[in-house]
LOFI-504202 format. One record per residue (C-alpha): x, y, z; chain. Coordinates in nm, 3 decimals, padded with zeros to 5 digits. Each point is the difference from the previous one (the first is absolute). Layout:
! residues N
+---------+---------+---------+-------+
|       x |       y |       z | chain |
+---------+---------+---------+-------+
|       X |       Y |       Z |     A |
...
+---------+---------+---------+-------+
END
This chain:
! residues 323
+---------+---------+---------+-------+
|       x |       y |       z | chain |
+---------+---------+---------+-------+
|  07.268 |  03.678 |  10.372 |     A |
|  00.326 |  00.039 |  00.106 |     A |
|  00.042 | -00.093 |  00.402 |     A |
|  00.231 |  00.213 |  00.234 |     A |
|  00.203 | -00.188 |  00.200 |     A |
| -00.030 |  00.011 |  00.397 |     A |
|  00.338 | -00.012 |  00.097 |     A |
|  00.299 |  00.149 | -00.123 |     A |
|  00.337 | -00.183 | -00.070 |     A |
|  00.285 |  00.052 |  00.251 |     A |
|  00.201 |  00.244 | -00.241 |     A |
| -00.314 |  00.187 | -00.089 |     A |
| -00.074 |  00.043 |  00.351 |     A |
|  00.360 |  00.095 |  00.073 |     A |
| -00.031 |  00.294 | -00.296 |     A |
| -00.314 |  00.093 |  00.068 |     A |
| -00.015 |  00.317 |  00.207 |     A |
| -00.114 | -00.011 |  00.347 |     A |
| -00.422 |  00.070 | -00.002 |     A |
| -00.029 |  00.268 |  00.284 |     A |
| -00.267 |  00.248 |  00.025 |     A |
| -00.032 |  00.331 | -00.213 |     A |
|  00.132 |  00.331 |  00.132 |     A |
| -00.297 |  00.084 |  00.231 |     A |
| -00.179 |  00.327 |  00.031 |     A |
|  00.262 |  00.121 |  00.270 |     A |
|  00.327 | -00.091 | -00.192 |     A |
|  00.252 |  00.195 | -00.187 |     A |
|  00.000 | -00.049 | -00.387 |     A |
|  00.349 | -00.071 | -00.144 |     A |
|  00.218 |  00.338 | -00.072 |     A |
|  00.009 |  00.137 | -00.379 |     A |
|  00.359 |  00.048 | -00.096 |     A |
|  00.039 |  00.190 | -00.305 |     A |
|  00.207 | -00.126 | -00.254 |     A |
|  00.361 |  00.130 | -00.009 |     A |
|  00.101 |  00.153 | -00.357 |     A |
|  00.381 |  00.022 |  00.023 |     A |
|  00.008 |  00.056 | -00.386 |     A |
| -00.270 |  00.293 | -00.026 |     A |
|  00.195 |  00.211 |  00.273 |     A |
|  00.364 | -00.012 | -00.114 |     A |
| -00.121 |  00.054 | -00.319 |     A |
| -00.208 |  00.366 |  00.110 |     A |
|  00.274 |  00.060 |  00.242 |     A |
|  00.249 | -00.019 | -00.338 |     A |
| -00.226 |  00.157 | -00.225 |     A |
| -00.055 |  00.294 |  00.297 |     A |
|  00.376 |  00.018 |  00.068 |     A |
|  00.061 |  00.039 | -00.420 |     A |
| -00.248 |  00.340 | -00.006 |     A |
|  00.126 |  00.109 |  00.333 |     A |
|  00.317 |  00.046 | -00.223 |     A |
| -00.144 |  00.122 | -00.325 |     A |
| -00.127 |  00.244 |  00.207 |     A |
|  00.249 |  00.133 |  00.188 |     A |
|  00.205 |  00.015 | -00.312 |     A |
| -00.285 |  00.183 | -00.189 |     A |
|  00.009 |  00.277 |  00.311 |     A |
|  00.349 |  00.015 |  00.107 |     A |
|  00.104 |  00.046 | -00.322 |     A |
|  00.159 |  00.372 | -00.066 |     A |
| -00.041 | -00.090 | -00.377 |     A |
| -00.403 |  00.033 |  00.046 |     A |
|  00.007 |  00.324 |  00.116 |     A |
| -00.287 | -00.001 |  00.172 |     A |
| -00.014 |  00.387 |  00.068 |     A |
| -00.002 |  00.092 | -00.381 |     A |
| -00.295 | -00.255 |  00.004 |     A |
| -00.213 |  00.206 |  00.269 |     A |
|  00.093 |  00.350 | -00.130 |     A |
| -00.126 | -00.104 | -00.379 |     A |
| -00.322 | -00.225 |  00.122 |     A |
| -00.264 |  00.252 |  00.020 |     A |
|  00.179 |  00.271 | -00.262 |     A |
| -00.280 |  00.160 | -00.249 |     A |
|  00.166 | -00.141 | -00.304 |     A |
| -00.002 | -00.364 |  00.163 |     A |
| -00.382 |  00.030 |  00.137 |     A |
| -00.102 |  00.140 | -00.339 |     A |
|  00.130 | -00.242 | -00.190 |     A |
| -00.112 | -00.257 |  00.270 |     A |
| -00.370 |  00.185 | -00.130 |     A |
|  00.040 | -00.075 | -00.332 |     A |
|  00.076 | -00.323 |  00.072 |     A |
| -00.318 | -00.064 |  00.200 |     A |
| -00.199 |  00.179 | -00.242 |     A |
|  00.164 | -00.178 | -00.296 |     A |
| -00.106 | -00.387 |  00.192 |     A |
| -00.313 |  00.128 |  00.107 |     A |
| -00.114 |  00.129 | -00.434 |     A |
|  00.144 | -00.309 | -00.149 |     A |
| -00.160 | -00.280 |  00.188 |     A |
| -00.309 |  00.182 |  00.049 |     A |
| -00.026 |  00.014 | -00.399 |     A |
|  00.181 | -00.298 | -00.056 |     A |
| -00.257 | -00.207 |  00.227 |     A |
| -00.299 |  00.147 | -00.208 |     A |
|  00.174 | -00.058 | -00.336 |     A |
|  00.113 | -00.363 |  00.112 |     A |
| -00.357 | -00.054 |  00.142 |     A |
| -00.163 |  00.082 | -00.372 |     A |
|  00.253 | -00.223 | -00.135 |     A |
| -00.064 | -00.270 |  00.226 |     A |
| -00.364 | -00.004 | -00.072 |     A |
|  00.067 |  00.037 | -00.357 |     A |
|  00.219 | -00.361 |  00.039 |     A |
| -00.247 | -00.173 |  00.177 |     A |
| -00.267 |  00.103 | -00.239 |     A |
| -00.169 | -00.192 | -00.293 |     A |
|  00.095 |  00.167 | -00.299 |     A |
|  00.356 | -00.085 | -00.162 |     A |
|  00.115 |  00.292 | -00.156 |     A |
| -00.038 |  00.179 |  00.393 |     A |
|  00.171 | -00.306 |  00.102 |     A |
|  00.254 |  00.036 | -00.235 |     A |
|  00.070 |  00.404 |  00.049 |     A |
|  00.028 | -00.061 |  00.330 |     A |
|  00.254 | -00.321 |  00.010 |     A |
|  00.214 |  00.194 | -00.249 |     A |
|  00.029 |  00.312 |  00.207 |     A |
|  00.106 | -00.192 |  00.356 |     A |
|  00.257 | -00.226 | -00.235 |     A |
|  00.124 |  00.314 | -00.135 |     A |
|  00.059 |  00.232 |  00.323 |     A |
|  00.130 | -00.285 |  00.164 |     A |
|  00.223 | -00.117 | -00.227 |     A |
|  00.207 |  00.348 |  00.006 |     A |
|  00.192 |  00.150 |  00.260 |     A |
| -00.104 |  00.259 |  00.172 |     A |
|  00.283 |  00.226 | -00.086 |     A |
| -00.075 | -00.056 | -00.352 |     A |
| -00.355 |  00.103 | -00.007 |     A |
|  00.093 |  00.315 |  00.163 |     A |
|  00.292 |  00.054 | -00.215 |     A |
| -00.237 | -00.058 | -00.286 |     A |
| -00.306 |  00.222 |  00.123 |     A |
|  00.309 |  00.285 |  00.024 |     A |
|  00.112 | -00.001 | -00.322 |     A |
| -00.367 | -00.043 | -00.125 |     A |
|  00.048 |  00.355 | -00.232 |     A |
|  00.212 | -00.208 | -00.205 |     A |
| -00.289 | -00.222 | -00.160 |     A |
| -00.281 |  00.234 |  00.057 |     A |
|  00.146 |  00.348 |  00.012 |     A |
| -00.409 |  00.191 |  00.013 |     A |
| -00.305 | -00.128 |  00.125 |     A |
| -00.351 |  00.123 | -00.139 |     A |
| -00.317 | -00.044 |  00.013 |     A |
| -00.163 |  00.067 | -00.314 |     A |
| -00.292 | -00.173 | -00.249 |     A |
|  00.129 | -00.270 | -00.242 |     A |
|  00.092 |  00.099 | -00.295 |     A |
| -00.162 |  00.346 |  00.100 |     A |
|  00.186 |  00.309 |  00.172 |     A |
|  00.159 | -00.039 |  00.297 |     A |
| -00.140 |  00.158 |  00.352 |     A |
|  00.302 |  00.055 |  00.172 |     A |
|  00.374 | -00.150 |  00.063 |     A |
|  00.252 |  00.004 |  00.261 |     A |
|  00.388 | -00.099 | -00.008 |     A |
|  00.054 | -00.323 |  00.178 |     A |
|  00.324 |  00.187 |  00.127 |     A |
| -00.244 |  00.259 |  00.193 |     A |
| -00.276 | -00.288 |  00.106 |     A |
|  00.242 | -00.250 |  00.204 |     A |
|  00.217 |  00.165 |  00.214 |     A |
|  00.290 | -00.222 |  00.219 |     A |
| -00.350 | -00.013 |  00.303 |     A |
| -00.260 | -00.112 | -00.231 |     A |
|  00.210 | -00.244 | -00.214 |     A |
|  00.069 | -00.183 |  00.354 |     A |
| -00.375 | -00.011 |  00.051 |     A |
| -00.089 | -00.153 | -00.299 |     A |
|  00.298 | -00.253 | -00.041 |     A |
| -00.082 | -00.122 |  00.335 |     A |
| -00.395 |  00.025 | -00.011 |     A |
|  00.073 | -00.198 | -00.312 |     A |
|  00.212 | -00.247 |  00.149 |     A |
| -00.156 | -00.060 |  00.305 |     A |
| -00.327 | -00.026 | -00.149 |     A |
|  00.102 | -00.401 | -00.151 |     A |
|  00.110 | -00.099 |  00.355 |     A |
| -00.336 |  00.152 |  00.139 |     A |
| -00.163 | -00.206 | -00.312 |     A |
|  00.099 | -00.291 |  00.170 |     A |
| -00.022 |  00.041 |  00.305 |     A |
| -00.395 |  00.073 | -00.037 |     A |
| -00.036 | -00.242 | -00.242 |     A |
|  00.152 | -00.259 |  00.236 |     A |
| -00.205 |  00.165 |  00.307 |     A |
| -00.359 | -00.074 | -00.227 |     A |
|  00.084 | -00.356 | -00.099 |     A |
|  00.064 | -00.096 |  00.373 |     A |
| -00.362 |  00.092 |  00.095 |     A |
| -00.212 | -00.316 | -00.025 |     A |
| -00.193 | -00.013 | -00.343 |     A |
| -00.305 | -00.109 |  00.204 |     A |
| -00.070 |  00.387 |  00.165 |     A |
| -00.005 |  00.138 | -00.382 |     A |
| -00.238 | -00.305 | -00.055 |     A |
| -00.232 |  00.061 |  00.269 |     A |
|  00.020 |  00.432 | -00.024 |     A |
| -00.122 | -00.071 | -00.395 |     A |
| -00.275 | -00.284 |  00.151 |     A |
| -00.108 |  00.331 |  00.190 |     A |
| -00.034 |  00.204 | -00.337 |     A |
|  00.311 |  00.253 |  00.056 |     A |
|  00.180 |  00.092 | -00.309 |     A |
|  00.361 | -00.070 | -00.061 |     A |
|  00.129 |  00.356 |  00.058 |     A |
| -00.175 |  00.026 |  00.387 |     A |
|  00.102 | -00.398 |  00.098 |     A |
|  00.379 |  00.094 | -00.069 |     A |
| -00.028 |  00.339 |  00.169 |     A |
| -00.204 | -00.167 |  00.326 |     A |
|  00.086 | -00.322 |  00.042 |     A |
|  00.291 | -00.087 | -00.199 |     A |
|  00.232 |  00.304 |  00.045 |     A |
| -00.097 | -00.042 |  00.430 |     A |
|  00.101 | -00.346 |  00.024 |     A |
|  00.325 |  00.032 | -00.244 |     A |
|  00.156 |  00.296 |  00.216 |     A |
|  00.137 | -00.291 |  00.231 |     A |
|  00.193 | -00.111 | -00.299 |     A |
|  00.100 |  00.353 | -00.133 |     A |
|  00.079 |  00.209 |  00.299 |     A |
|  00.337 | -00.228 |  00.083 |     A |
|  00.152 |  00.052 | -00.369 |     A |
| -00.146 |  00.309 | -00.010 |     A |
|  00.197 |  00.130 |  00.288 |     A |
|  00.321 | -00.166 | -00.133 |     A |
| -00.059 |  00.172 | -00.324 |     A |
| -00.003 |  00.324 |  00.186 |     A |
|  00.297 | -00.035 |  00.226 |     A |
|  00.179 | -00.107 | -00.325 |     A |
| -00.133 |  00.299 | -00.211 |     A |
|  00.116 |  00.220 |  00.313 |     A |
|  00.323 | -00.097 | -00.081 |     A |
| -00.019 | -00.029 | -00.342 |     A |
| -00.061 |  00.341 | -00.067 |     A |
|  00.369 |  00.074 |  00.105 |     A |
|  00.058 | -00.099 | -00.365 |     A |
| -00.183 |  00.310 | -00.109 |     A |
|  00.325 |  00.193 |  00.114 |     A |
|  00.191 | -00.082 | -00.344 |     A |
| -00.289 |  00.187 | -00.159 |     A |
|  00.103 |  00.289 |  00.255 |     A |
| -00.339 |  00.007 |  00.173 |     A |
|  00.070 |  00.165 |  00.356 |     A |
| -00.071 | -00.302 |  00.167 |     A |
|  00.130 | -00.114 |  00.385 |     A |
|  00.320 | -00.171 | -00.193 |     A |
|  00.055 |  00.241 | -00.244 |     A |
|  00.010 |  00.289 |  00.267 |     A |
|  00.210 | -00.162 |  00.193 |     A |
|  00.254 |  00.000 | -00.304 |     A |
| -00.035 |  00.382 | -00.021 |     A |
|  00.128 |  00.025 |  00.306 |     A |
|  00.298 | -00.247 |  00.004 |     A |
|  00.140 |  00.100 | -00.329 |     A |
|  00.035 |  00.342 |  00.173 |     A |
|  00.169 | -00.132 |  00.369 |     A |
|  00.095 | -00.304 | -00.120 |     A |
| -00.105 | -00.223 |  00.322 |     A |
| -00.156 | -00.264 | -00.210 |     A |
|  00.007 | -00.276 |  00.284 |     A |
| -00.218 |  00.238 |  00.221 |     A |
| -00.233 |  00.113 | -00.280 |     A |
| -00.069 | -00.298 | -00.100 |     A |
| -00.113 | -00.128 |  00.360 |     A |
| -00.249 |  00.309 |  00.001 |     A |
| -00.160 | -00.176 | -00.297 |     A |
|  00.025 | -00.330 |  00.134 |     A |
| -00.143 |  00.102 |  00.368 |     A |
| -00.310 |  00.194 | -00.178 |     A |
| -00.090 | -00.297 | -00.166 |     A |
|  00.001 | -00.244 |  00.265 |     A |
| -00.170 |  00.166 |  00.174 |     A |
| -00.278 |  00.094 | -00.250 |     A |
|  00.042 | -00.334 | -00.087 |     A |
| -00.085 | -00.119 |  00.347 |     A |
| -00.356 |  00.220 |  00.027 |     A |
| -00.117 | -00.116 | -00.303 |     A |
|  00.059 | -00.403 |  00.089 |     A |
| -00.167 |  00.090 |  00.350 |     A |
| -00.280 |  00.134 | -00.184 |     A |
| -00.020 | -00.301 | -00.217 |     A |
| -00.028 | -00.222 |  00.307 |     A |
| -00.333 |  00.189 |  00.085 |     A |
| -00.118 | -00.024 | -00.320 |     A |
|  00.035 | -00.365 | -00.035 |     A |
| -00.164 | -00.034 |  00.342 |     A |
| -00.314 |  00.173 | -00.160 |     A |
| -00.032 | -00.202 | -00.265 |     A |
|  00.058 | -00.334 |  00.202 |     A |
| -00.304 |  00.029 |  00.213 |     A |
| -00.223 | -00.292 |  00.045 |     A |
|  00.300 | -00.222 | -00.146 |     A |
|  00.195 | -00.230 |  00.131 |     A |
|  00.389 | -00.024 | -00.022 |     A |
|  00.245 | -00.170 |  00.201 |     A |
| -00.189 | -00.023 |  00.286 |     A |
| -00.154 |  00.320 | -00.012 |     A |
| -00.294 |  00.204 | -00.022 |     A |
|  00.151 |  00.294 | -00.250 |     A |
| -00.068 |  00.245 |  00.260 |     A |
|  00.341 | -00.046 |  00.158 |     A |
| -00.199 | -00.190 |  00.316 |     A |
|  00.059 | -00.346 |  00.074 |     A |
| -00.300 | -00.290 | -00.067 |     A |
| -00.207 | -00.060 |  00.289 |     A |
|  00.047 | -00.318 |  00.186 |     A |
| -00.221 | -00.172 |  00.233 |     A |
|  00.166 | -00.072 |  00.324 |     A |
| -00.190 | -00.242 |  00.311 |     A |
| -00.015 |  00.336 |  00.174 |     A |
| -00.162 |  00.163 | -00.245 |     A |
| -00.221 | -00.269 | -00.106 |     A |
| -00.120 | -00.086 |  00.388 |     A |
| -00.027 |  00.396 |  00.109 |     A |
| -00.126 |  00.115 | -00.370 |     A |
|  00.349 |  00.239 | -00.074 |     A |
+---------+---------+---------+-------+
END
């Protein structure tokens, strides 16, 4: 066993601190100086002084006109196509969500050929543009110029000219229904498989069939993976729908066209359309926020409870009084 020795040697001694006593119950305990970060606030009082200029360029500027921007902002023709555009986001990932989540369960399932259909259909939609599809579903009366309904080989019940079926409105719907439905494939699919294979386990121990464990339990605990794609994919199909204008649906951008090809302010026009969305834009990602917060509870993330409150601590205050 190792022995300590009783004396130290002269240099020892002369490093050693000075033993004293420890800061009693009546003594000051040393100041906290925080730590100075030189770097951090030239580099916000640069990055501050760099929008501080953007933006008084951006409102200073004659060029912007900002006047012809609040005289056309709340026009009919801009808020109905601002409608259309709402209604147009609001159709296509409602139906592209329930198309994508059929073909999600139809990947994850056990029979090949449903496997199959439903790789081939994502790889297809997302391997074209957008533009392309809708282009296509346009100029659909080229391949199939009727549609009918009718027994096979037998008489036919009834037919309709694809001209007089998909007008400029419903050929948006369906090329982006379509389109959006292989993100929203995904997106579920990936949402399912992040669920821990144990809860299906123990929800078919219990005797529930397949279709009621995905609906209760797997679909629940999945929306925390979902909802923050999900609300990507609708910001971006907000957006996206501006596309629809080449098609000559009276959308938000498309109306705004109208009017500047008859005034020609373009620049101010085109900030009506770029105002509307932001701020759409803005509501809808504030609205995601909540959502996410619903589906987080009773997890834990960064710290956090999921219900935006911060994890409780215990303090010696707490713990002597009972806080």
């Amino acid at each position: 066993m190792a022995t300590v020795p009783s004396e130290l040697s002269p240099a020892t001694a002369r490093s050693a601190p000075a033993a004293g006593p420890g800061p009693g119950p009546g003594s000051e305990p040393p100041r906290i100086v925080p730590r100075r970060r030189t770097g951090r606030r030239l580099s916000a009082a640069a990055a501050l002084l760099v929008f501080a200029l953007v933006l008084r360029s951006v409102v200073l500027n004659d060029a912007f006109q900002w006047d012809v921007v609040g005289r056309y902002f709340t026009t009919s023709a801009v808020l109905h196509g601002l409608l259309l555009t709402l209604w147009l986001t609001g159709v296509v990932m409602v139906l592209g969500f329930l198309a994508g989540t059929v073909l999600a369960v139809m990947r994850l399932s056990e029979s090949p050929v449903l496997r199959t259909l439903s790789w081939g259909y994502v790889w297809i939609f997302r391997s074209t543009p957008l533009l392309v599809q809708l282009l296509f579903w346009f100029n659909i009366g080229a391949l199939y110029p009727t549609l009918g309904l009718g027994i096979p080989y037998g008489p036919e019940l009834f037919s309709v000219k694809t001209v007089n079926l998909l007008g400029p409105t419903l050929t948006a719907v369906v090329g982006l229904t379509l389109h959006e439905s292989a993100y929203a494939a995904e997106v579920v699919r990936g949402g399912i498989l992040s669920v821990d294979p144990g809860q299906t386990e123990a929800a078919q121990a219990l005797g529930l069939g397949r279709l009621r464990t995905l609906r209760r339990i797997v679909v629940p605990q999945a929306m925390r993976s979902i909802v923050p794609t999900a609300g990507n994919m609708l910001i971006g199909t907000l957006k996206g729908t501006s596309i629809v204008s080449v098609l000559a649906v009276h959308d938000l951008l498309y109306s705004v066209q109208l009017v500047y090809n008859q005034n020609y302010q373009v620049i101010p026009l085109l900030l009506v359309a770029t105002l509307w969305y932001v701020a759409v834009t803005t509501l809808l990602s504030a609205g995601q926020y909540y959502v996410e917060r619903y589906y987080a509870r009773g997890s834990s993330r960064d710290g956090a409870t999921g219900t935006g409150r911060k994890p409780f601590h215990f303090t010696k205050r707490r713990y002597m009084y009972g806080g």
